[in-house]
PDB file of N, CA, C and O in Angstrom, chain B, residues numbered from 101:
ATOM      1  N   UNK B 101       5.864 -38.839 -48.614  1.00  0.00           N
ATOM      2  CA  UNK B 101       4.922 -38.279 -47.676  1.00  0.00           C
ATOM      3  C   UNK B 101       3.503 -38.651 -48.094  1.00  0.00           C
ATOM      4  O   UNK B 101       3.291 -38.804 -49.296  1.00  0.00           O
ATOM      5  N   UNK B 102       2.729 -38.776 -47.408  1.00  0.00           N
ATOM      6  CA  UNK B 102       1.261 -39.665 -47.172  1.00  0.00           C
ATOM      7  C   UNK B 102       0.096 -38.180 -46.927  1.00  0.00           C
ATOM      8  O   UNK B 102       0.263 -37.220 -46.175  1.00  0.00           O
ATOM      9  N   UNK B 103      -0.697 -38.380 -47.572  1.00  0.00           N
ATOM     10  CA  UNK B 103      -1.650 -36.932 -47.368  1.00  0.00           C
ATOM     11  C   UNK B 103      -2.215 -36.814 -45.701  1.00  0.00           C
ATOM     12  O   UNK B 103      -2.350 -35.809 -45.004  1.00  0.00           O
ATOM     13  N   UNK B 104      -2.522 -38.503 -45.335  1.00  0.00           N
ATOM     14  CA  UNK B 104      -2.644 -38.641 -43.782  1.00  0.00           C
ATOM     15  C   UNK B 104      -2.350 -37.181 -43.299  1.00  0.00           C
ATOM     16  O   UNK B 104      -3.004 -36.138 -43.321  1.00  0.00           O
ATOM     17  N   UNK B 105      -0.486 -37.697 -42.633  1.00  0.00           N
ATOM     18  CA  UNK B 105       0.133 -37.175 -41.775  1.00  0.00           C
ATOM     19  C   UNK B 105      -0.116 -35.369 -42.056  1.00  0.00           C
ATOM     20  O   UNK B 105      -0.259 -34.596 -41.109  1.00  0.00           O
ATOM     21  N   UNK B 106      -0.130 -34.920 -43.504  1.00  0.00           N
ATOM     22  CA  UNK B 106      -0.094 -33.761 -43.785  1.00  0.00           C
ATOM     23  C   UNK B 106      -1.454 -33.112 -43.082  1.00  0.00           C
ATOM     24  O   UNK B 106      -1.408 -32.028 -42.499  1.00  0.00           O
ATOM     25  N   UNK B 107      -3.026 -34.126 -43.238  1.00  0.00           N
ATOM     26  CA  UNK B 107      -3.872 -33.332 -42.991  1.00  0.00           C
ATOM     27  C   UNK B 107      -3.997 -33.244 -41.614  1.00  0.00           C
ATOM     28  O   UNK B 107      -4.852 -32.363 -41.528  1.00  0.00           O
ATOM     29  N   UNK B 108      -3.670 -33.624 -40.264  1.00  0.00           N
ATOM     30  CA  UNK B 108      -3.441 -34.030 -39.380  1.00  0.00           C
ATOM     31  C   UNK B 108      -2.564 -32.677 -38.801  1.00  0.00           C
ATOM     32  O   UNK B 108      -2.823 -31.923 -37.863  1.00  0.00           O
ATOM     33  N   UNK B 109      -1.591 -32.692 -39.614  1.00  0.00           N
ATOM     34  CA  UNK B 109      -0.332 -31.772 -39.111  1.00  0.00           C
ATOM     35  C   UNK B 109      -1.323 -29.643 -39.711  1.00  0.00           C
ATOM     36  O   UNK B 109      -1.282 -28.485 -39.294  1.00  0.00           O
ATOM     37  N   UNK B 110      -1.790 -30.176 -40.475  1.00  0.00           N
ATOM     38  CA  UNK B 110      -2.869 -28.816 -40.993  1.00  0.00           C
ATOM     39  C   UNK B 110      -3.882 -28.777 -39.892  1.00  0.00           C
ATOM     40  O   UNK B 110      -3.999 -27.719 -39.273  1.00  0.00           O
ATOM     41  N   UNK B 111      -4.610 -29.781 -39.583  1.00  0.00           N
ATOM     42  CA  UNK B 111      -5.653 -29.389 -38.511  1.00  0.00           C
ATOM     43  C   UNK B 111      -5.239 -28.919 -37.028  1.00  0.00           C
ATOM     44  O   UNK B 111      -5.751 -27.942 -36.481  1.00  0.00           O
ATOM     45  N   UNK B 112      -4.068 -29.883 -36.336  1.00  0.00           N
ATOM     46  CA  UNK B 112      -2.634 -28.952 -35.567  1.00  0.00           C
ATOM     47  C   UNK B 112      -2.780 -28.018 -35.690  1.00  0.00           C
ATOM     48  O   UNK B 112      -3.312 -27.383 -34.781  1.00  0.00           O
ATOM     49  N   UNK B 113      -2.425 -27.437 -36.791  1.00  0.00           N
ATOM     50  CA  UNK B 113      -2.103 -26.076 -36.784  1.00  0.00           C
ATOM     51  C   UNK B 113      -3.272 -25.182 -37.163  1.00  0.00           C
ATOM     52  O   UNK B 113      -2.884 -24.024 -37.320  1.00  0.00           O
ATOM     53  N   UNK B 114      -4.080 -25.278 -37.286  1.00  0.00           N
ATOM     54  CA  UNK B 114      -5.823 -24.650 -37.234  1.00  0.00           C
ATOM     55  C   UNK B 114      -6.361 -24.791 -35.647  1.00  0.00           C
ATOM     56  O   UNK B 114      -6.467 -23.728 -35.037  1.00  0.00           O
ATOM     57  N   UNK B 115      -6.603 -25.660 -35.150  1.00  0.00           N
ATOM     58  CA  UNK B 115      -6.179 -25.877 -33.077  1.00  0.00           C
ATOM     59  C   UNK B 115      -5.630 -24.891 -32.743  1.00  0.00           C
ATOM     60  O   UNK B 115      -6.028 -24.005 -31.987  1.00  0.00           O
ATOM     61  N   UNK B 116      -4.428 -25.016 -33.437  1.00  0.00           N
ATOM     62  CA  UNK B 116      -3.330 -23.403 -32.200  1.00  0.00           C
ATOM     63  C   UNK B 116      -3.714 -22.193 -32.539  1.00  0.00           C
ATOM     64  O   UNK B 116      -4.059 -21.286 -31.781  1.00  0.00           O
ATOM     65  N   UNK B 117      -3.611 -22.183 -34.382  1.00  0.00           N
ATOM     66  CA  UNK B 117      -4.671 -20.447 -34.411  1.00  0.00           C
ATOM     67  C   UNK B 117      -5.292 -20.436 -34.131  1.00  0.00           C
ATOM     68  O   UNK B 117      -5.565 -19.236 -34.171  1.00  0.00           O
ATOM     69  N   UNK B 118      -6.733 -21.306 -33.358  1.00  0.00           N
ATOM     70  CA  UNK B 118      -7.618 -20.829 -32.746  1.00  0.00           C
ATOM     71  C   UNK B 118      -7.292 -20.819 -31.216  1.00  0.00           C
ATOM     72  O   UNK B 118      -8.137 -20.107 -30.672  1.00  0.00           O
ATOM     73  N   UNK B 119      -6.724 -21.142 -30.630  1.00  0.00           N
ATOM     74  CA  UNK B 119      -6.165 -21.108 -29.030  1.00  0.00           C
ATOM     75  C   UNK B 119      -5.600 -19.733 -29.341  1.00  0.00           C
ATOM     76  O   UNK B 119      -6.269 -18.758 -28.996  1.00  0.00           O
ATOM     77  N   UNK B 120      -4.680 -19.592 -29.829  1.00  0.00           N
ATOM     78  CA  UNK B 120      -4.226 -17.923 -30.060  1.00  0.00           C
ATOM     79  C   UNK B 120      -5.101 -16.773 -29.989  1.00  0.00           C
ATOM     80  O   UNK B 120      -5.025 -15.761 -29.293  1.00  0.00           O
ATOM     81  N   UNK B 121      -6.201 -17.250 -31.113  1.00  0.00           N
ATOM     82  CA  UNK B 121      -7.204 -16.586 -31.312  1.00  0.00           C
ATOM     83  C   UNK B 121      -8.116 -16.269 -30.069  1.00  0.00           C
ATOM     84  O   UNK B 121      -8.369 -15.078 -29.887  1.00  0.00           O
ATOM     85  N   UNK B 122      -8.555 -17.044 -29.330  1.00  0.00           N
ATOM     86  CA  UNK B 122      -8.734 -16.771 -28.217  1.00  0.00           C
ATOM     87  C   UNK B 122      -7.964 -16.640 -27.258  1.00  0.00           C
ATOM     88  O   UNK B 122      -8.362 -15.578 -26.779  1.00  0.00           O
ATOM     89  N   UNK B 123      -6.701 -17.152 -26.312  1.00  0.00           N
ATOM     90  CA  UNK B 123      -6.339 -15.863 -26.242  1.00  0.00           C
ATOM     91  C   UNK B 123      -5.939 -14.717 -26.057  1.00  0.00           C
ATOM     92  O   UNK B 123      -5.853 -14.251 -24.921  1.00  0.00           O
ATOM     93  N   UNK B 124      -5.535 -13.868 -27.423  1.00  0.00           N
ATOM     94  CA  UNK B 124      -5.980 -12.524 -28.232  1.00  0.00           C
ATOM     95  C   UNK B 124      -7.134 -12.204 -27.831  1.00  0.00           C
ATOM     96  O   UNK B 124      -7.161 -10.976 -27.917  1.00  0.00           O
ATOM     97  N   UNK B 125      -7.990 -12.521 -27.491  1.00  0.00           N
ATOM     98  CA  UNK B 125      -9.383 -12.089 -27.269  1.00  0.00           C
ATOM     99  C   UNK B 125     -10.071 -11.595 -26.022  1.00  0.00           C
ATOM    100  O   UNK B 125     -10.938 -10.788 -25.686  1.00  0.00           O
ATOM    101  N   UNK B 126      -8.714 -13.070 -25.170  1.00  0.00           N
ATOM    102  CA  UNK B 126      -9.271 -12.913 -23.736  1.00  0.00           C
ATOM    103  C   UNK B 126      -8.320 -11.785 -23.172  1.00  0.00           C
ATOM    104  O   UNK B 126      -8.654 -11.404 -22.050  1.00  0.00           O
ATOM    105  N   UNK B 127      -7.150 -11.139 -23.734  1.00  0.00           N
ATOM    106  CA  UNK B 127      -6.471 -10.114 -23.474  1.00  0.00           C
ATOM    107  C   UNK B 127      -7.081  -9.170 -23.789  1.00  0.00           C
ATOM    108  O   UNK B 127      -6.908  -8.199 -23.053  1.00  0.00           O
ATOM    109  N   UNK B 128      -7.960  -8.999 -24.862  1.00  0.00           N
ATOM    110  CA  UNK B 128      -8.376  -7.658 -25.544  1.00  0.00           C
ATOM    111  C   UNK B 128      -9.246  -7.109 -24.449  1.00  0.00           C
ATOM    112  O   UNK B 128      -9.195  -5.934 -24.086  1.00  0.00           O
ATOM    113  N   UNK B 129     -10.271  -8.272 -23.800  1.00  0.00           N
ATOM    114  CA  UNK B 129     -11.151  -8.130 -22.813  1.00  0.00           C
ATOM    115  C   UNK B 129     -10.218  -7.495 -21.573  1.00  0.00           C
ATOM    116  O   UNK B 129     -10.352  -6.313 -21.257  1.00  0.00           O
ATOM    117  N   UNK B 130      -9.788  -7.891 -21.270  1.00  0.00           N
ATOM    118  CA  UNK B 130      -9.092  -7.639 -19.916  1.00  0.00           C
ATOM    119  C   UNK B 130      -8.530  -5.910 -20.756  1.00  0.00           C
ATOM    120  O   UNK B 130      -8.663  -4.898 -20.070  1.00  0.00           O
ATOM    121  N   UNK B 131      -8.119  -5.820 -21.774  1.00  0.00           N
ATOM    122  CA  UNK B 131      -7.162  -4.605 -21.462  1.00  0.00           C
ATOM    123  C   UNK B 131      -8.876  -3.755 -22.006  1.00  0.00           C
ATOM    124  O   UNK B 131      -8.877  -2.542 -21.797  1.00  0.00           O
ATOM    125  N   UNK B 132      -9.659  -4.095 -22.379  1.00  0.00           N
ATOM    126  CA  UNK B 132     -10.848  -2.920 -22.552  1.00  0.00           C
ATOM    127  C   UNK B 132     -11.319  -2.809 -21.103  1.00  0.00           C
ATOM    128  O   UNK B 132     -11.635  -1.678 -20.736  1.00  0.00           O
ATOM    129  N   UNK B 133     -11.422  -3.882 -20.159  1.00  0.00           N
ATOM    130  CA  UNK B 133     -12.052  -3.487 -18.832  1.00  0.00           C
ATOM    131  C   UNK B 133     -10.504  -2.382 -18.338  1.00  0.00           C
ATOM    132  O   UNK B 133     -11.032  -1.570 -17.578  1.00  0.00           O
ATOM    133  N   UNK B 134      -9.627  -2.168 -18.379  1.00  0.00           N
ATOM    134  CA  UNK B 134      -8.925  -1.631 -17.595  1.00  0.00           C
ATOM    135  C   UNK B 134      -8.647  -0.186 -18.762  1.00  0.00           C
ATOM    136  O   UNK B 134      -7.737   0.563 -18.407  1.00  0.00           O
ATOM    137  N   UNK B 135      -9.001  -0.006 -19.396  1.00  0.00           N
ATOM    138  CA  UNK B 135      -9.379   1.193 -20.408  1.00  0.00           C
ATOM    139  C   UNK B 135     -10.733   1.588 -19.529  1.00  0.00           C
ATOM    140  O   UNK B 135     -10.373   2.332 -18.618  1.00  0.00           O
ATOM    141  N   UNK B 136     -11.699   1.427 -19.499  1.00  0.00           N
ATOM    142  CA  UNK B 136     -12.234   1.777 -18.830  1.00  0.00           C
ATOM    143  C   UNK B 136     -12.114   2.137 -17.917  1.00  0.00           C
ATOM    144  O   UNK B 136     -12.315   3.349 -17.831  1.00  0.00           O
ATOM    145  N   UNK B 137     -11.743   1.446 -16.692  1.00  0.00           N
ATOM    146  CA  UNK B 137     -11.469   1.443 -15.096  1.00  0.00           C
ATOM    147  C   UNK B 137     -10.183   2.768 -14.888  1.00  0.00           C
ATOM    148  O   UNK B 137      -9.989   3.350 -13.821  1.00  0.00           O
ATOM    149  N   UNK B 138      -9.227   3.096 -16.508  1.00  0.00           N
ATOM    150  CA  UNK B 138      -8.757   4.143 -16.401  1.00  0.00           C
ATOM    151  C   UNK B 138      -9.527   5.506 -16.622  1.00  0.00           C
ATOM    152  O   UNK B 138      -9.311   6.488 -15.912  1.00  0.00           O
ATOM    153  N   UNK B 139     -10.211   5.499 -17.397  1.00  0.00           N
ATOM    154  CA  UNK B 139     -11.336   6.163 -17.787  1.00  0.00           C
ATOM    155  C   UNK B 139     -12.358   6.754 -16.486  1.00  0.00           C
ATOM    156  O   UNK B 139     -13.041   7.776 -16.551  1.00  0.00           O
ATOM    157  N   UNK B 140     -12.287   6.104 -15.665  1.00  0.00           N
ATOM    158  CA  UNK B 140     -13.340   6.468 -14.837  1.00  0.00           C
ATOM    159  C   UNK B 140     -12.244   7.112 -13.076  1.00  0.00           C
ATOM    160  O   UNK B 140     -12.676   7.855 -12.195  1.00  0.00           O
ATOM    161  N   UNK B 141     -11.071   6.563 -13.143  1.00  0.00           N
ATOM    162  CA  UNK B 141     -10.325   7.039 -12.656  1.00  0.00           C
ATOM    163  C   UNK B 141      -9.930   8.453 -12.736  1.00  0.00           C
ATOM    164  O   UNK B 141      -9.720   9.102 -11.711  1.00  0.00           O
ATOM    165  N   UNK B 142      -9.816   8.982 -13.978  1.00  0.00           N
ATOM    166  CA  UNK B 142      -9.417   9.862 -14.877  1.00  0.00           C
ATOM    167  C   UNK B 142     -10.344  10.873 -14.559  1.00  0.00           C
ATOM    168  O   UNK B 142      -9.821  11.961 -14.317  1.00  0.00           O
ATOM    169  N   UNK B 143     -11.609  10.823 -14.488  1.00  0.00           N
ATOM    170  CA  UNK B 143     -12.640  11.782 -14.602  1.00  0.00           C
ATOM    171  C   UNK B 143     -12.703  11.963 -12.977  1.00  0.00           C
ATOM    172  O   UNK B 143     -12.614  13.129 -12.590  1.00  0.00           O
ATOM    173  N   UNK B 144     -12.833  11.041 -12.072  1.00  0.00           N
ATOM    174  CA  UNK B 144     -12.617  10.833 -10.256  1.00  0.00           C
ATOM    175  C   UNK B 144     -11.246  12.044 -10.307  1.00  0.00           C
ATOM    176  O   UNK B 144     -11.575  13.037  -9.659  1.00  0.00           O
ATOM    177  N   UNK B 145     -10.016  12.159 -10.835  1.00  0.00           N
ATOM    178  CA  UNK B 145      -9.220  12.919 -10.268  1.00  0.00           C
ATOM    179  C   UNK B 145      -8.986  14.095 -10.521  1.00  0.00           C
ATOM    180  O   UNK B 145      -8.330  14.817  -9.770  1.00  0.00           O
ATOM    181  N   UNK B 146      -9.689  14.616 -12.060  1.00  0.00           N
ATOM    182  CA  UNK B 146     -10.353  15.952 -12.679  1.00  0.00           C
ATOM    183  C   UNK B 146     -11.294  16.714 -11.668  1.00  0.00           C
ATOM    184  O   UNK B 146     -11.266  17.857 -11.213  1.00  0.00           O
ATOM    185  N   UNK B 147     -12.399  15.307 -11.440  1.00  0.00           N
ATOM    186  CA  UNK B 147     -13.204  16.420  -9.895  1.00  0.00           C
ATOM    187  C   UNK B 147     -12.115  16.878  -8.802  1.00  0.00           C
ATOM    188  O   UNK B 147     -12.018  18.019  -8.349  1.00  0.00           O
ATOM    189  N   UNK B 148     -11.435  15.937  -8.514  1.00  0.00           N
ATOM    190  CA  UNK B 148     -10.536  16.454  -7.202  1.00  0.00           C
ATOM    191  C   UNK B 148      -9.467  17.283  -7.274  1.00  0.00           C
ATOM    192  O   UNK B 148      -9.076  17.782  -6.219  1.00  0.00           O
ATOM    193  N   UNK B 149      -8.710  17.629  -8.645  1.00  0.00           N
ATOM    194  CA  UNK B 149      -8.114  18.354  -8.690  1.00  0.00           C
ATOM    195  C   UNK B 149      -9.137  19.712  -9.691  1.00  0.00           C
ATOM    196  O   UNK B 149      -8.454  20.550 -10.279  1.00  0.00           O
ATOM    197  N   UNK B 150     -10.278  19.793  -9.776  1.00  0.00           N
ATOM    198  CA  UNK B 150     -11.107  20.653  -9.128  1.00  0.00           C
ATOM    199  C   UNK B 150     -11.327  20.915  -8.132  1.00  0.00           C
ATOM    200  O   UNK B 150     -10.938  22.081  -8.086  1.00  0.00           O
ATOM    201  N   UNK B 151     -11.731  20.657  -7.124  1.00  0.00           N
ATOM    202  CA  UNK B 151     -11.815  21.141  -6.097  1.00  0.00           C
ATOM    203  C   UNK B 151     -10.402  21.161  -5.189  1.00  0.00           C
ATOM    204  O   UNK B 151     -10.538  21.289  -3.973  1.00  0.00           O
ATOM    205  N   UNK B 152      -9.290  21.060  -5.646  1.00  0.00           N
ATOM    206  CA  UNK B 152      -8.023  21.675  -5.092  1.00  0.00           C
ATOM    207  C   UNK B 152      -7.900  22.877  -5.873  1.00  0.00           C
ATOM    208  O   UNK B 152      -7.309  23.786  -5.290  1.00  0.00           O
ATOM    209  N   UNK B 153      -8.328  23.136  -7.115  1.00  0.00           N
ATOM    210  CA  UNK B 153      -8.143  24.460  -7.720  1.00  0.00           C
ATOM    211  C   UNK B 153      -8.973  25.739  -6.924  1.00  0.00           C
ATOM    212  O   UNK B 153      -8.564  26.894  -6.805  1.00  0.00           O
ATOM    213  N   UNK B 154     -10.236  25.183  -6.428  1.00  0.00           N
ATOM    214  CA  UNK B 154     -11.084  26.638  -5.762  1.00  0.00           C
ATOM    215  C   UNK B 154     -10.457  26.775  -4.496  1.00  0.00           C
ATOM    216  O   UNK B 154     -10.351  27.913  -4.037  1.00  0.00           O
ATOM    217  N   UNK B 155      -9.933  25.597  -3.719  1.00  0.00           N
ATOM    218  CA  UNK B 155      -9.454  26.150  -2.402  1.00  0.00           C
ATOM    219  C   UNK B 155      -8.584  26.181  -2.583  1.00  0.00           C
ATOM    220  O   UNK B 155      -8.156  26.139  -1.430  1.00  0.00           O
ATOM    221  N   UNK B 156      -7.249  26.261  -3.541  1.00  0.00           N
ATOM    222  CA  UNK B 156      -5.939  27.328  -4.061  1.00  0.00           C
ATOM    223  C   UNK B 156      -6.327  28.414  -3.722  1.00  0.00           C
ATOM    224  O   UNK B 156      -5.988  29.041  -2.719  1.00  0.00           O
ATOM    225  N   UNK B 157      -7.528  28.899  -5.046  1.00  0.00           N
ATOM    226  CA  UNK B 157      -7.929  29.838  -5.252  1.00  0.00           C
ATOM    227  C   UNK B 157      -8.425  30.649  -3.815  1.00  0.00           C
ATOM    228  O   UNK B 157      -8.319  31.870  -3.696  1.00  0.00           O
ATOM    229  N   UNK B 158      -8.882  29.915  -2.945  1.00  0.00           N
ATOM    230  CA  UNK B 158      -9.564  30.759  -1.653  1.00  0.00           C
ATOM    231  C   UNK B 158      -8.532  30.714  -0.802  1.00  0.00           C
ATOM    232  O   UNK B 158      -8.915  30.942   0.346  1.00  0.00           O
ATOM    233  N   UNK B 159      -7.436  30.525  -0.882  1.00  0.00           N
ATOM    234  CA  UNK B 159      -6.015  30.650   0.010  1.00  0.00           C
ATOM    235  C   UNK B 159      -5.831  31.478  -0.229  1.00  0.00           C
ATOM    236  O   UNK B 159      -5.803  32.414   0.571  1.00  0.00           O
ATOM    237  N   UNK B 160      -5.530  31.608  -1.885  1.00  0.00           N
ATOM    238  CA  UNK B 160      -4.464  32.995  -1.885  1.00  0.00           C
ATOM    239  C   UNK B 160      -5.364  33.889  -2.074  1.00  0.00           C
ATOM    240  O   UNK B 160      -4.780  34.973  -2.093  1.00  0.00           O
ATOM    241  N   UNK B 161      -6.802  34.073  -2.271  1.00  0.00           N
ATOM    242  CA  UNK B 161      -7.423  35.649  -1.945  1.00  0.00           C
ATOM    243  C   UNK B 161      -7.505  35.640  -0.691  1.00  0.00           C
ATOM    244  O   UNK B 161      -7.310  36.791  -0.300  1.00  0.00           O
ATOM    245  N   UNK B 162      -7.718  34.846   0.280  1.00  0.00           N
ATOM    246  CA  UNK B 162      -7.510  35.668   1.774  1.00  0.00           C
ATOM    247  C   UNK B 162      -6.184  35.878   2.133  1.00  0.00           C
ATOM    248  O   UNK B 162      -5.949  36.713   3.007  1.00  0.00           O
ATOM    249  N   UNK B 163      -5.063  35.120   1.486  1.00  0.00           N
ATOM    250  CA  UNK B 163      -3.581  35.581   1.478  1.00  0.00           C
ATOM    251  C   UNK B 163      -2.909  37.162   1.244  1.00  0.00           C
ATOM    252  O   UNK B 163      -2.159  37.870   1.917  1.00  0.00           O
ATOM    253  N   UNK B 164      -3.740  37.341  -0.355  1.00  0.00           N
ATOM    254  CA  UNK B 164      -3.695  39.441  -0.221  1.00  0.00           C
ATOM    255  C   UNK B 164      -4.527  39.624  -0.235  1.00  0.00           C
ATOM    256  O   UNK B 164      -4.796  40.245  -1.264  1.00  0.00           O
ATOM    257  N   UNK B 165      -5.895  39.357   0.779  1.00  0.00           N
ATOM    258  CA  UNK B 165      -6.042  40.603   1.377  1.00  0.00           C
ATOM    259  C   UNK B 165      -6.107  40.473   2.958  1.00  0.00           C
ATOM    260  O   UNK B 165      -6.771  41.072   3.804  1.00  0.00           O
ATOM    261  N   UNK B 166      -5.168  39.466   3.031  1.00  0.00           N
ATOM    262  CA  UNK B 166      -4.552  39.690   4.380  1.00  0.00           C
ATOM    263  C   UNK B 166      -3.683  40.828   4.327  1.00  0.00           C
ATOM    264  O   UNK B 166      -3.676  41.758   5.132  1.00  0.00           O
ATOM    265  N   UNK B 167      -2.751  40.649   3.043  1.00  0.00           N
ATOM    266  CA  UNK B 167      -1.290  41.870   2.999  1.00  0.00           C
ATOM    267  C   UNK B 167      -1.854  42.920   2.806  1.00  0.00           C
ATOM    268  O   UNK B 167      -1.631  43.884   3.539  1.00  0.00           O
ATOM    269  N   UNK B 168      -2.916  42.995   1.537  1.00  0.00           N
ATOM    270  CA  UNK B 168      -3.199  44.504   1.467  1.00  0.00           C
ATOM    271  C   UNK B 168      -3.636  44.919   2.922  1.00  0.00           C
ATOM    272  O   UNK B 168      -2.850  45.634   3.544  1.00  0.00           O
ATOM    273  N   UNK B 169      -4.672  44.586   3.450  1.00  0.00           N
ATOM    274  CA  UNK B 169      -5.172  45.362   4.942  1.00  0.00           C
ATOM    275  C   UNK B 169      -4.023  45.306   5.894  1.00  0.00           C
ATOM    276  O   UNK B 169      -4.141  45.836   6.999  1.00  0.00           O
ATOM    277  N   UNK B 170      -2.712  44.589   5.478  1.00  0.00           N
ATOM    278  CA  UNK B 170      -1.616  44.974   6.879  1.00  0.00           C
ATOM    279  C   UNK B 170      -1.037  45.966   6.043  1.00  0.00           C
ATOM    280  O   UNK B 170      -0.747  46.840   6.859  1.00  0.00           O
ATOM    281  N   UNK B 171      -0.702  46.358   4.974  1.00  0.00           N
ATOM    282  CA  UNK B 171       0.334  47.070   4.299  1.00  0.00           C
ATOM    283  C   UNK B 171      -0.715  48.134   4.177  1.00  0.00           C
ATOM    284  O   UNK B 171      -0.177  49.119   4.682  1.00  0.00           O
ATOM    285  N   UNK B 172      -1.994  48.500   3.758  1.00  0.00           N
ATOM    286  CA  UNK B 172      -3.178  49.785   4.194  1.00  0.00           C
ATOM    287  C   UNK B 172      -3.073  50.246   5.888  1.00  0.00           C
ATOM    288  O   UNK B 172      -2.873  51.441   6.106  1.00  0.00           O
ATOM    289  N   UNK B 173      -3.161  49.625   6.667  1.00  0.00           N
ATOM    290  CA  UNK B 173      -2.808  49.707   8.255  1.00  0.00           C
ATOM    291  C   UNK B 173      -1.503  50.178   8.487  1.00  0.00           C
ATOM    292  O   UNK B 173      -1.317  51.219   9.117  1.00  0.00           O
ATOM    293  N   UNK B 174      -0.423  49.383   7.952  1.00  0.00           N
ATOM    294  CA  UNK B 174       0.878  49.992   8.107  1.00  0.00           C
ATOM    295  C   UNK B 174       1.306  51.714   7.152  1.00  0.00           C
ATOM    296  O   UNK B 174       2.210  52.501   7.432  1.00  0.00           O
ATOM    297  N   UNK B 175       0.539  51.788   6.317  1.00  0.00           N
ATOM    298  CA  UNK B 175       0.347  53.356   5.273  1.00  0.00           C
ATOM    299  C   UNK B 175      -0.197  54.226   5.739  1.00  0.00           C
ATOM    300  O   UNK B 175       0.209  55.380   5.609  1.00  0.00           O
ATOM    301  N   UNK B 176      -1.508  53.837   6.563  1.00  0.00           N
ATOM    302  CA  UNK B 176      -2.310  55.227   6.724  1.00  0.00           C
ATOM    303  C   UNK B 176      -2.695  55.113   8.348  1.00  0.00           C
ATOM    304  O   UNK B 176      -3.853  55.259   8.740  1.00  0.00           O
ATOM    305  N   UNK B 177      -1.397  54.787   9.382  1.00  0.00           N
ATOM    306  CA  UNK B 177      -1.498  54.208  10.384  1.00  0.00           C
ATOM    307  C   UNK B 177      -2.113  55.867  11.402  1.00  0.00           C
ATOM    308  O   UNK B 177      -2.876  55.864  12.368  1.00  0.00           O
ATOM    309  N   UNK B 178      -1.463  57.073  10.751  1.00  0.00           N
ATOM    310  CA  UNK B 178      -1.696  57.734  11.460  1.00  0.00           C
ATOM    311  C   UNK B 178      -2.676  58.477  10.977  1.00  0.00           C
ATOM    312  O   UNK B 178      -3.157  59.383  11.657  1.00  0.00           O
TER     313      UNK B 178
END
């Protein structure tokens, strides 16, 4: 074997770890933009399932005291 072919076949393979290396890199990018884009999703459906929690909440208080004032009406009817 000839040092040639060896250094040749070493720089090859310094080429591909860096193609790898990038990319590794160009994935990292893509999965941090979509870390984000979950991130901001995340906080968008916290508001909205806030505001499904207060109008729960304003269902079922006009819900009893719908019952209480029929079941007070139906008690002290006379």
């Amino acid at each position: 074997m000839t040092a040639k072919p060896m250094e040749s076949r070493i720089a090859h393979l310094e080429g591909v770890v860096d193609q790898i290396g990038d990319r590794l890199n160009g994935i990292d990018r893509r999965l941090d933009g979509l870390h984000s884009e979950l991130g901001s999703l995340r906080s968008e459906m916290n508001a909205r399932f806030g505001q499904m929690d207060q109008k729960f909440m304003w269902v079922i208080g006009i819900n009893v005291t719908s019952w209480t004032t029929t079941m007070l009406a139906v008690l002290f009817h006379r």
